[in-house]
TORTOR-663044 format. One record per residue (C-alpha): residue in one letter; x, y, z. Coordinates in steps of 0.001 Angstrom, whole numbers. Layout:
residues N
aa	c1	c2	c3
A	X	Y	Z .
...
END
This chain:
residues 199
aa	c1	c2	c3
X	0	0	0 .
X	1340	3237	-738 .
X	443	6503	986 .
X	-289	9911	-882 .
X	-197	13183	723 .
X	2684	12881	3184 .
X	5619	14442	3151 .
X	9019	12556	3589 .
X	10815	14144	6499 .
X	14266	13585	6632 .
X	15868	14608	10123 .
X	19562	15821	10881 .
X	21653	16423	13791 .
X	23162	19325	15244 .
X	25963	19489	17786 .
X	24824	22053	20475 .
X	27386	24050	22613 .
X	25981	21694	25733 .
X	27569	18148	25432 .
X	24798	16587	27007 .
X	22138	17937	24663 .
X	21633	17017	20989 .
X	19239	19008	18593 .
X	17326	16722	16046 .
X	16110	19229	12728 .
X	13371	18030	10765 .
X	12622	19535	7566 .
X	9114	20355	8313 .
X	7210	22666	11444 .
X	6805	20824	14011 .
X	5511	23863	16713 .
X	5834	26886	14158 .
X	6922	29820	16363 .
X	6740	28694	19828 .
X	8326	25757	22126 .
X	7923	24027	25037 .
X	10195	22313	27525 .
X	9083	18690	29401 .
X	11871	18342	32168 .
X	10178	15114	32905 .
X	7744	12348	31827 .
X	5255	13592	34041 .
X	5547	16949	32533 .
X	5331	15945	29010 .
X	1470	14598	28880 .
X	353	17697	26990 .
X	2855	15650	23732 .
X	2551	12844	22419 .
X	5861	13267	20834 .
X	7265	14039	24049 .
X	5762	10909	26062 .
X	7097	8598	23319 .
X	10868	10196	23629 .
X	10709	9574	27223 .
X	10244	5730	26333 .
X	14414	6002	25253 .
X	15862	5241	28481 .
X	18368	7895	27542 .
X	15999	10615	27194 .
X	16534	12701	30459 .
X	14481	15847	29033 .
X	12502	17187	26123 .
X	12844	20563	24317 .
X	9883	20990	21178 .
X	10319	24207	18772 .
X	9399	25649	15865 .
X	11365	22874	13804 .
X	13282	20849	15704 .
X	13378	18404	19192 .
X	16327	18989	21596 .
X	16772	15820	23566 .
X	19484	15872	26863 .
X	20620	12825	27843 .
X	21023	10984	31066 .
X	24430	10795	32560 .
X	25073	7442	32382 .
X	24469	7577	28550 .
X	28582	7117	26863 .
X	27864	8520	23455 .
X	25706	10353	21448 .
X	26624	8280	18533 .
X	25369	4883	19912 .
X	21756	6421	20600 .
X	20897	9241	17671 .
X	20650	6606	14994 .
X	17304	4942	16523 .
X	16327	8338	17295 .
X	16287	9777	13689 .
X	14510	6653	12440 .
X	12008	7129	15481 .
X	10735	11034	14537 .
X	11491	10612	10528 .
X	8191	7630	11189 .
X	6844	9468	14250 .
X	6330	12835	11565 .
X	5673	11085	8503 .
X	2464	9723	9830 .
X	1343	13330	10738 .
X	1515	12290	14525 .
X	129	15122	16965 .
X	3511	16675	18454 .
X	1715	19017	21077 .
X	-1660	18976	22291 .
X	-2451	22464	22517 .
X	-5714	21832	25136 .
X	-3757	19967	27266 .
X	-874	22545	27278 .
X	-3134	25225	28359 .
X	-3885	23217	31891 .
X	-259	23460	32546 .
X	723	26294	34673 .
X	1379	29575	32321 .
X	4649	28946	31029 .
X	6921	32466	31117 .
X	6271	33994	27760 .
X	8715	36361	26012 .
X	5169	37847	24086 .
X	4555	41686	24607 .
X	1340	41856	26675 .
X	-794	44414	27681 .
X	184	44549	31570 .
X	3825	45062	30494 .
X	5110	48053	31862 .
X	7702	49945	29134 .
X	10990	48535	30404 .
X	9493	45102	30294 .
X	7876	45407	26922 .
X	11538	46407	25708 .
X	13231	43368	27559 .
X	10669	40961	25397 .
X	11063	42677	22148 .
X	14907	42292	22751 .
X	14678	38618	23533 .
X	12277	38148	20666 .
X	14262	39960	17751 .
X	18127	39320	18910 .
X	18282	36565	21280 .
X	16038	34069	20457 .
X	17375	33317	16863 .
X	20650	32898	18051 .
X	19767	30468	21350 .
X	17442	28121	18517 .
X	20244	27628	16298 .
X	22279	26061	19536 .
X	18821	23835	20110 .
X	17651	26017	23232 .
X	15489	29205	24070 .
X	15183	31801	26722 .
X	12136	32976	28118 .
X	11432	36035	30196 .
X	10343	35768	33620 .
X	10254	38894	35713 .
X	11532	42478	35931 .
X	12023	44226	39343 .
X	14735	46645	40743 .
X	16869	46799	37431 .
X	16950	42689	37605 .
X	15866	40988	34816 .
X	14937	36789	35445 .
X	15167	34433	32905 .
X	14465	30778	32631 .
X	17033	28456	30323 .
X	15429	25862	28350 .
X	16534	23026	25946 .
X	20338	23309	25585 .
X	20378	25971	27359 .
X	19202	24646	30479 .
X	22396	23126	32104 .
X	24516	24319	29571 .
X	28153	24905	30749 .
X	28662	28106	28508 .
X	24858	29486	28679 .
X	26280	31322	31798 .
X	28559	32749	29962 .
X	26153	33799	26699 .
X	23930	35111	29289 .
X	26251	37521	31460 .
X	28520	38169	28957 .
X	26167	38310	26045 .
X	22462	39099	26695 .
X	23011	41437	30264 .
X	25635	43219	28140 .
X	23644	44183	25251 .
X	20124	44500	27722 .
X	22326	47403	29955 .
X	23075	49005	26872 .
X	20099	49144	25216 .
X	17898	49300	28146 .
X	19663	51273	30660 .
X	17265	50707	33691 .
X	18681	46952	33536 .
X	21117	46469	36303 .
X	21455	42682	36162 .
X	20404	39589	34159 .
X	20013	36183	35962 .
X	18780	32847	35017 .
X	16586	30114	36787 .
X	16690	26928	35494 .
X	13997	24551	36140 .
END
C-alpha cells in the first residue's frame, strides 16, 4: 500500500554548545513559532511526541520548537553516537504519519509557562526586555537547540528561565552575562542585572 499526501521528512543532527544535549532538525514545522520544555515524563502529557521520547531510556528531558526536538541525555548515557541513529529513524516515522507533536488543550492546563510575548500589563521597560529577547536573542539560542524565556523584571533585575540546551549548559552562563546582560544594559539602561533560573 502506498500513501499519498505525506511528506518525507528527513531529520539531521546538530551538535549544540551543551555536550549533554543534541538538537534533532526536521525539515518540516513541528511547533511553528513557539516551544515548550518537558523536564520530565510527568511533565510531558500535553505531547505525544514528548511521552514517546521519554520511552528512550536515555531521554533525560525534552525541548519541542518551531522545527526541531532537543533531547538531553542521562548521565550514564557514553555517546551520542550509539543512541541518535534509533532516534532519527524514530521522529522521521513518528512525523511522517502526521503524529500530533503538542496537544495544545492539554498545554493550556499546565501552569502559564513564562512567555517572552509583549502583553498588555507590560510596563515599558518590560515590553523592551521581550522585544529584545524576541528579535536578537532568540534566533541565536534556537540555532544552539535552546530558548530563553522572560520571567520577571524588578529593581533593574531581569529573570530568565534556560530551556533546551540551554538549560544546564556549561557556557549558557557565559552567553547570558557576557552576552544578553551586556547588550540588555546598553540598550535598556534601567537593567542592572540579568540572571537565570533553570527549572
Amino acid at each position: 500500500m502506498i500513501k499519498t499526501g505525506n511528506t518525507v521528512v528527513s531529520i539531521y543532527t546538530e551538535m549544540t554548545p551543551n555536550p549533554e544535549t543534541m538538537k534533532f532538525v526536521a525539515n518540516k514545522l513541528l511547533y511553528p513559532g513557539k516551544s515548550v520544555d518537558f523536564q520530565n515524563e510527568e511533565s510531558a502529557s500535553a505531547s505525544p511526541l514528548a511521552m514517546q521520547l521519554f520511552s528512550f531510556p536515555f531521554v533525560k528531558s525534552v525541548f519541542i520548537a518551531s522545527n526541531f526536538v532537543t533531547l538531553t541525555k542521562t548521565d550514564d548515557t557514553e555517546d551520542w553516537q550509539d543512541v541518535i541513529p534509533s532516534v532519527k529513524q524514530f521522529l522521521k516515522e513518528y512525523l511522517e504519519e502526521g503524529s500530533v507533536v503538542v496537544n495544545e488543550e492539554k498545554l493550556a492546563t499546565r501552569k502559564t509557562e513564562s512567555t517572552n510575548i509583549v502583553s498588555a500589563e507590560d510596563d515599558d521597560v518590560v515590553k523592551r526586555i521581550k522585544e529584545l529577547l524576541e528579535n536578537y536573542v532568540k534566533p541565536a539560542v534556537e540555532m544552539d537547540g535552546g530558548a530563553i524565556q522572560f520571567l520577571s523584571y524588578e529593581d533593574g533585575i531581569v529573570n530568565l528561565m534556560m530551556q533546551g540546551s540551554c538549560s544546564g549548559c556549561p557556557s549558557s552562563m557565559i552567553t547570558l552575562k557576557a552576552g544578553i546582560e551586556g547588550m540588555m544594559k546598553r540598550m535598556i539602561p534601567e537593567v542592572k542585572e540579568v540572571v537565570a533560573e533553570s527549572k
